[in-house]
MOPAC internal coordinates of N, CA, C and O (Angstrom, degrees):
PM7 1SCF
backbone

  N    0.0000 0     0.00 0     0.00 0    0    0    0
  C    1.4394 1     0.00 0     0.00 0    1    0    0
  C    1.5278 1   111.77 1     0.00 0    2    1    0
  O    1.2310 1   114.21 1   128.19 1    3    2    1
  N    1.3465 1   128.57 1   -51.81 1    3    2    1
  C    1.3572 1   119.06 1   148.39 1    5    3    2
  C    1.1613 1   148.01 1   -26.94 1    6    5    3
  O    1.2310 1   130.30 1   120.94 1    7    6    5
  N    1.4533 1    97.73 1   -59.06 1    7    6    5
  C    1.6005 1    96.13 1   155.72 1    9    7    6
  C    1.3843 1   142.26 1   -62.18 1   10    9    7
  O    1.2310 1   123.37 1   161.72 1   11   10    9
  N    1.4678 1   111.14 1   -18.28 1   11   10    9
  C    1.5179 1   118.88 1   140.62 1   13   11   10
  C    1.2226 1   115.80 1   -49.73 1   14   13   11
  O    1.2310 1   115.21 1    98.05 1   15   14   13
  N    1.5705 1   126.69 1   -81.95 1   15   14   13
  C    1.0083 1   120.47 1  -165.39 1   17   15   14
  C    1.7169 1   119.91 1   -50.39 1   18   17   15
  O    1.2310 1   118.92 1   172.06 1   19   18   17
  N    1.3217 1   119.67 1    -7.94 1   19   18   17
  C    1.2595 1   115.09 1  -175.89 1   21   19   18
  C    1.2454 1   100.75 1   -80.98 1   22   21   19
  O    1.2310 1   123.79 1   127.37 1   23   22   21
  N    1.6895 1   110.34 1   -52.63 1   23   22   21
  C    1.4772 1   123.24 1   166.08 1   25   23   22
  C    1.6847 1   121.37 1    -7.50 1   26   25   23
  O    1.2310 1   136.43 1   119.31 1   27   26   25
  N    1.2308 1    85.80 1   -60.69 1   27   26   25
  C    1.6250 1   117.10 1  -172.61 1   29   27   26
  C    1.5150 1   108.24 1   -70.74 1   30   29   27
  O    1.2310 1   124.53 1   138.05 1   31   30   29
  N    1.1475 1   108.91 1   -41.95 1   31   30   29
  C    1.7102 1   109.24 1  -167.18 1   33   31   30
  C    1.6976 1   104.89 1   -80.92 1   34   33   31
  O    1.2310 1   115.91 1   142.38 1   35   34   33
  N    0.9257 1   125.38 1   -37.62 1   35   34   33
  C    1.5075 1   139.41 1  -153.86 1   37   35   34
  C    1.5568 1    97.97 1   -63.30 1   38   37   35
  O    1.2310 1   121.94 1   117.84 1   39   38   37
  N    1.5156 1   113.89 1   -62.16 1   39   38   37
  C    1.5065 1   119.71 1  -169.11 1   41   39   38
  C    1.9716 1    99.96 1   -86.77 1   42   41   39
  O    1.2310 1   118.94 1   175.43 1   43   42   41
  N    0.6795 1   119.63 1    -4.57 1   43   42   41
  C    1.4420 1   119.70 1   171.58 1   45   43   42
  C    1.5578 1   136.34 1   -89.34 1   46   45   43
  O    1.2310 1   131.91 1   154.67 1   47   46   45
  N    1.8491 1    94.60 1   -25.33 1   47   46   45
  C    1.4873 1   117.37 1   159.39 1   49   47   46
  C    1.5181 1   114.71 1   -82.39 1   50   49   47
  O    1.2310 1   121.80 1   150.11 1   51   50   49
  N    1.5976 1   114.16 1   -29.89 1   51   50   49
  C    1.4028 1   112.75 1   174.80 1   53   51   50
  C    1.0502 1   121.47 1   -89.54 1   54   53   51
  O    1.2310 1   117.31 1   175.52 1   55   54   53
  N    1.4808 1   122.73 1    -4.48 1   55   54   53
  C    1.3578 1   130.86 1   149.15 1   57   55   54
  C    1.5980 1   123.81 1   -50.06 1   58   57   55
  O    1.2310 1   134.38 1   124.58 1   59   58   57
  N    1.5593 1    89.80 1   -55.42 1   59   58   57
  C    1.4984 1   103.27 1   179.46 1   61   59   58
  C    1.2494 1   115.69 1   -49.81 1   62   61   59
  O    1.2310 1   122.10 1   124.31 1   63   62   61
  N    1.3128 1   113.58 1   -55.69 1   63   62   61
  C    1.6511 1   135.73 1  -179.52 1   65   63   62
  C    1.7232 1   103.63 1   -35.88 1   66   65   63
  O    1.2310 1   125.99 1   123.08 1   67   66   65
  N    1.5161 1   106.09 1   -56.92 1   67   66   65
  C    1.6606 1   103.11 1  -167.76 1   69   67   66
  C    1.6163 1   119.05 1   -75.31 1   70   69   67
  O    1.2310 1   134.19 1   148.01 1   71   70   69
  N    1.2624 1    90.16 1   -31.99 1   71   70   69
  C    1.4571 1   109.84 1   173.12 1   73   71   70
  C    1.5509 1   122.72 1   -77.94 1   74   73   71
  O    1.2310 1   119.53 1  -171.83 1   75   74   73
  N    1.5986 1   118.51 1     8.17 1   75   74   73
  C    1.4747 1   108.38 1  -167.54 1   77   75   74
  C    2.0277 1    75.69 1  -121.69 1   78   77   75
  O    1.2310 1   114.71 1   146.82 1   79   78   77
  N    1.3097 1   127.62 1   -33.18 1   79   78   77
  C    1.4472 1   124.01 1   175.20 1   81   79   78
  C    1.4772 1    96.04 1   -58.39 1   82   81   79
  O    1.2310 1    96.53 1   117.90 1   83   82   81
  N    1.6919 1   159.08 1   -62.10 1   83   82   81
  C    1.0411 1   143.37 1  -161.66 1   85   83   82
  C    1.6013 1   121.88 1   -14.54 1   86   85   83
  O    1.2310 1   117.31 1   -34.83 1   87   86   85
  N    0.9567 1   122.72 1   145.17 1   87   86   85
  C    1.6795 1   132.34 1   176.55 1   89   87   86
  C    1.1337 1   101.01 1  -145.13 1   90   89   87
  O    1.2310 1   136.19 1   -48.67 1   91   90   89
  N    1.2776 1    86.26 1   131.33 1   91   90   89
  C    1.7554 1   113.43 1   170.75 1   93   91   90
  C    1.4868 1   124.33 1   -94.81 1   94   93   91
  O    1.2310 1   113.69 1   -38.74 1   95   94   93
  N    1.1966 1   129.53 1   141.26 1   95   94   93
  C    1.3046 1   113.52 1  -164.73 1   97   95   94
  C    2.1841 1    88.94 1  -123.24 1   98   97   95
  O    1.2310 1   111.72 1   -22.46 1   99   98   97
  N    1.3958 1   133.21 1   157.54 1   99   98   97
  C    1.0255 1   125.08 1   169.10 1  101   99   98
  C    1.3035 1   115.48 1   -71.97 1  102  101   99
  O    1.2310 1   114.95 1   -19.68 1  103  102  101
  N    1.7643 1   127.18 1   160.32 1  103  102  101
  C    1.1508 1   124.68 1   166.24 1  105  103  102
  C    1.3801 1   110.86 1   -48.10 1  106  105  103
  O    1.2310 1   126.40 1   -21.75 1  107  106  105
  N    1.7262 1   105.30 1   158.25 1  107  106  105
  C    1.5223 1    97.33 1   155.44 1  109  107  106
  C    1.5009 1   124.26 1   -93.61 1  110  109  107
  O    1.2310 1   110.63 1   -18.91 1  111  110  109
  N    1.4866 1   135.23 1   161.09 1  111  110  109
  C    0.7674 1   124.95 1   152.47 1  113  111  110
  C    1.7728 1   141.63 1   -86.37 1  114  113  111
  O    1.2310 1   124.27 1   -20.87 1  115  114  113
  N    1.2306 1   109.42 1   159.13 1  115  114  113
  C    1.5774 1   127.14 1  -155.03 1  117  115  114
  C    1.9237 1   117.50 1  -116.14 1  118  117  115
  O    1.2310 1   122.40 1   -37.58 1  119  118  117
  N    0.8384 1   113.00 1   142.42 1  119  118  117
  C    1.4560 1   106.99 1   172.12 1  121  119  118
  C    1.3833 1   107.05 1  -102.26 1  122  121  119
  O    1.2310 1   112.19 1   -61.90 1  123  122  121
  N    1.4703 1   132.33 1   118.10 1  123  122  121
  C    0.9078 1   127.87 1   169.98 1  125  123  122
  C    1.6671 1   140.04 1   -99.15 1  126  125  123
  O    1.2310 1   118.39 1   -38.11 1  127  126  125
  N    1.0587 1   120.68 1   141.89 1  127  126  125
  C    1.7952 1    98.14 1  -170.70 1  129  127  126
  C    1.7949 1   102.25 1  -137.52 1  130  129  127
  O    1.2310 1   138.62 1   -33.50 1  131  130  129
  N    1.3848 1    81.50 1   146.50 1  131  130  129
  C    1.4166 1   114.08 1  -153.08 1  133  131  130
  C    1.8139 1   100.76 1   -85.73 1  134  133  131
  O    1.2310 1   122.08 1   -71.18 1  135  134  133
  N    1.4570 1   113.63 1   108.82 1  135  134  133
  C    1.2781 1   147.64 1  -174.49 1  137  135  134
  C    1.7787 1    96.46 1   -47.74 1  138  137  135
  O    1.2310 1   118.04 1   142.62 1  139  138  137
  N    1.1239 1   121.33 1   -37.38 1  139  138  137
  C    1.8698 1   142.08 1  -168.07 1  141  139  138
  C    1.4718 1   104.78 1   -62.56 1  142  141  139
  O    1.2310 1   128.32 1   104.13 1  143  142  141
  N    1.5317 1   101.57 1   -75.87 1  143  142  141
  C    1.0723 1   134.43 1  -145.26 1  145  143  142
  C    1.9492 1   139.25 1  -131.57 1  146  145  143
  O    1.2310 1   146.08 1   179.52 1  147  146  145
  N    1.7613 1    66.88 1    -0.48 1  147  146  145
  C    1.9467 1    83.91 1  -166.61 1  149  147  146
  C    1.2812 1   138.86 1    76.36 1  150  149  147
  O    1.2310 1   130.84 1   169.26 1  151  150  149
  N    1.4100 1    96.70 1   -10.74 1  151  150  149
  C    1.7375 1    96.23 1  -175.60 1  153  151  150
  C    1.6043 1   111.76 1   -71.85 1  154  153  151
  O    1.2310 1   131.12 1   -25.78 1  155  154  153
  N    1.6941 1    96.14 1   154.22 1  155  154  153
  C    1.5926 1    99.72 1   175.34 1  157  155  154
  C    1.2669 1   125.86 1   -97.81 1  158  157  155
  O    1.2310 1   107.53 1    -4.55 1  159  158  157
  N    1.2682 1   140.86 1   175.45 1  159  158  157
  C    1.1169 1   132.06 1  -178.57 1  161  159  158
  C    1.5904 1   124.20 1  -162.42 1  162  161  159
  O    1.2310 1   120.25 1   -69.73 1  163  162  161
  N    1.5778 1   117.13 1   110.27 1  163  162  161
  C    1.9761 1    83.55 1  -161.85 1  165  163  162
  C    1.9784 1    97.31 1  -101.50 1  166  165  163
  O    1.2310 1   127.84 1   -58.72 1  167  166  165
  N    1.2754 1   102.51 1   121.28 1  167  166  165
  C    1.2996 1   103.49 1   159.44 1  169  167  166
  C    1.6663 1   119.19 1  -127.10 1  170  169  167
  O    1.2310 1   124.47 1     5.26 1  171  170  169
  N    1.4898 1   109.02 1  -174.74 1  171  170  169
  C    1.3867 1    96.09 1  -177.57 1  173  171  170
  C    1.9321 1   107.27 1   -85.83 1  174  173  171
  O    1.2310 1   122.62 1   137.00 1  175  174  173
  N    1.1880 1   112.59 1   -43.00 1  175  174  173
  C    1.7326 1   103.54 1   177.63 1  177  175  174
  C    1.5406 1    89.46 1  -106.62 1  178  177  175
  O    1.2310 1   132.79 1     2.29 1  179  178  177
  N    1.4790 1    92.90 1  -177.71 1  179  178  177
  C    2.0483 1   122.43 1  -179.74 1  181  179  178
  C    0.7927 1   106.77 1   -55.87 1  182  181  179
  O    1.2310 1   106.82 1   -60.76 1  183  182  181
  N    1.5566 1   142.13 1   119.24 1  183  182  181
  C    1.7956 1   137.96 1   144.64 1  185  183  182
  C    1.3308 1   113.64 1   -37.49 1  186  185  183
  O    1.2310 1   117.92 1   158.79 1  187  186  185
  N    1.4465 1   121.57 1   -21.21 1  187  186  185
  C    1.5867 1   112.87 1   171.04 1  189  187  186
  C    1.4621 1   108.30 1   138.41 1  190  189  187
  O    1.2310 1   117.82 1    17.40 1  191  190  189
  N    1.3496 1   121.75 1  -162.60 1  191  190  189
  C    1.7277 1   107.89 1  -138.01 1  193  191  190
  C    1.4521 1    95.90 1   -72.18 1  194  193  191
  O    1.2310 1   123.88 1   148.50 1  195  194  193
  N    1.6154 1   110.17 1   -31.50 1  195  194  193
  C    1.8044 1    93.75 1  -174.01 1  197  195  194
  C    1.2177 1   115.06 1   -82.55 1  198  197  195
  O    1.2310 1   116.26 1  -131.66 1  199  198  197
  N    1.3647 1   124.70 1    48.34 1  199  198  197
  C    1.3732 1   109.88 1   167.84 1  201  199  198
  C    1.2372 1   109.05 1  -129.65 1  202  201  199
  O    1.2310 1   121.70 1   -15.48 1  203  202  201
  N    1.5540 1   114.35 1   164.52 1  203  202  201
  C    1.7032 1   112.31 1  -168.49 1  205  203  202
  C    1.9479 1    89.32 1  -141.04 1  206  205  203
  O    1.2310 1   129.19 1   -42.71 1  207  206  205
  N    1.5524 1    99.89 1   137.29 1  207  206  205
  C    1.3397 1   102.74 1  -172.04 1  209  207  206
  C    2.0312 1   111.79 1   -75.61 1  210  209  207
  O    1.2310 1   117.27 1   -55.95 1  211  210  209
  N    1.0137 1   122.80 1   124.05 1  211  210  209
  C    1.6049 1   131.67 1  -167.87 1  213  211  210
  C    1.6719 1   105.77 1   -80.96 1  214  213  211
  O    1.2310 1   123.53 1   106.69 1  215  214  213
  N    1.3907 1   110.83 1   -73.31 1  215  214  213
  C    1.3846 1   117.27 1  -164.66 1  217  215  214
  C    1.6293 1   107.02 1  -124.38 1  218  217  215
  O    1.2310 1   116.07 1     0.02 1  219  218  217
  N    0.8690 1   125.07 1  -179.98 1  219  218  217
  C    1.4209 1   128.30 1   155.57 1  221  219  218
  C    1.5018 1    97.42 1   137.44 1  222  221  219
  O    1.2310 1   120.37 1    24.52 1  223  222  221
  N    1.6692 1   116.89 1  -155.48 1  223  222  221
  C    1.5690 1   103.65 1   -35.91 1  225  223  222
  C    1.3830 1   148.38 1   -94.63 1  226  225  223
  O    1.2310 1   110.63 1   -11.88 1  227  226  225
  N    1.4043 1   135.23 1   168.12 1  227  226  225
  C    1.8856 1   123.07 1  -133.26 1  229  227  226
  C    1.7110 1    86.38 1  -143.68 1  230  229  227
  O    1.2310 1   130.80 1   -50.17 1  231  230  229
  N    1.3997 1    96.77 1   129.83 1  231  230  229
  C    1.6033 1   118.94 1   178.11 1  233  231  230
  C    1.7570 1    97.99 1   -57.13 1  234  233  231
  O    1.2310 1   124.78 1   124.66 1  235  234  233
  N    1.3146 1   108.44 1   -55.34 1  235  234  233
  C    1.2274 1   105.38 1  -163.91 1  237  235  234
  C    1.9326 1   116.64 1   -82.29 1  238  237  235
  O    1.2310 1   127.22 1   -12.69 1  239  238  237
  N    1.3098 1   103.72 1   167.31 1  239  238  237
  C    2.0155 1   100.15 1   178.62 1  241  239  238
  C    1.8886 1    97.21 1   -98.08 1  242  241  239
  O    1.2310 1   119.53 1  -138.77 1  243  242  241
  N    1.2726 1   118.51 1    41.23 1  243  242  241
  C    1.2895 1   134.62 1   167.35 1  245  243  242
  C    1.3920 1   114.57 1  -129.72 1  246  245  243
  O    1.2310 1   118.05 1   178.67 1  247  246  245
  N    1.3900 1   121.32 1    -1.33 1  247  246  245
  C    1.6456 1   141.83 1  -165.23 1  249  247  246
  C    1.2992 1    95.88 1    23.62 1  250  249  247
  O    1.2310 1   107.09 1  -108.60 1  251  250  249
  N    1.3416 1   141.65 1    71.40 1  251  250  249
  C    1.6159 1   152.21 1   157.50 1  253  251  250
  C    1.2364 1    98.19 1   -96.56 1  254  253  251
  O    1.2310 1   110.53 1   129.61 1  255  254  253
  N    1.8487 1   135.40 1   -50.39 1  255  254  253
  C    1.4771 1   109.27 1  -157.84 1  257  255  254
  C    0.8479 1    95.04 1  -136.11 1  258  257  255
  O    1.2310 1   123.72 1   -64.66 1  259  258  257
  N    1.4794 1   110.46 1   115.34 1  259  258  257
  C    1.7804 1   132.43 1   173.65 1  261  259  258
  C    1.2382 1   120.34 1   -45.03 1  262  261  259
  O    1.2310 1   125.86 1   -39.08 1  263  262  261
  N    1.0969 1   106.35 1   140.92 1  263  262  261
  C    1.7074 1   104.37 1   172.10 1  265  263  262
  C    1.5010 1   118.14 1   -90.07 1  266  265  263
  O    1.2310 1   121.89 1   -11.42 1  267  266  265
  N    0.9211 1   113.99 1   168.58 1  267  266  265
  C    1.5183 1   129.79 1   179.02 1  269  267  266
  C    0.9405 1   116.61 1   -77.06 1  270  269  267
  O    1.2310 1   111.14 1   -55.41 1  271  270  269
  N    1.5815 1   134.27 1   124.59 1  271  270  269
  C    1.3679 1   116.01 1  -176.31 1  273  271  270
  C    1.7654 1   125.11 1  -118.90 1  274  273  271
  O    1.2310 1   120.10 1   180.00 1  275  274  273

């Protein structure tokens, strides 16, 4: 029964291990323009079906400073 449980513990702590280093980085942001009407818009995803993505993508939610790509 131990040796199960070791079984068990070994790959589940080294799971943990790789999975607790992960980093997340934020979306980027996008300028979006509006299929309707033209208007722009910078968010990080699509406002929805009428929109088509313009420029990006921009560190900031002002799309002034590009990100690195």
């Amino acid at each position: 029964m131990k040796a199960m449980r070791r079984l068990f513990l070994l790959p589940a702590c080294l799971l943990f291990l790789l999975t607790s280093t992960a980093e997340a980085a934020p979306a980027p942001w996008y300028w979006w323009v509006s299929k309707v009407d033209g208007r722009r818009v910078c968010l990080q995803f699509s406002p929805g079906e009428g929109w088509t993505p313009s420029r990006g993508p921009y560190r900031d939610s002002r799309c002034t400073q590009p990100a690195a790509r």
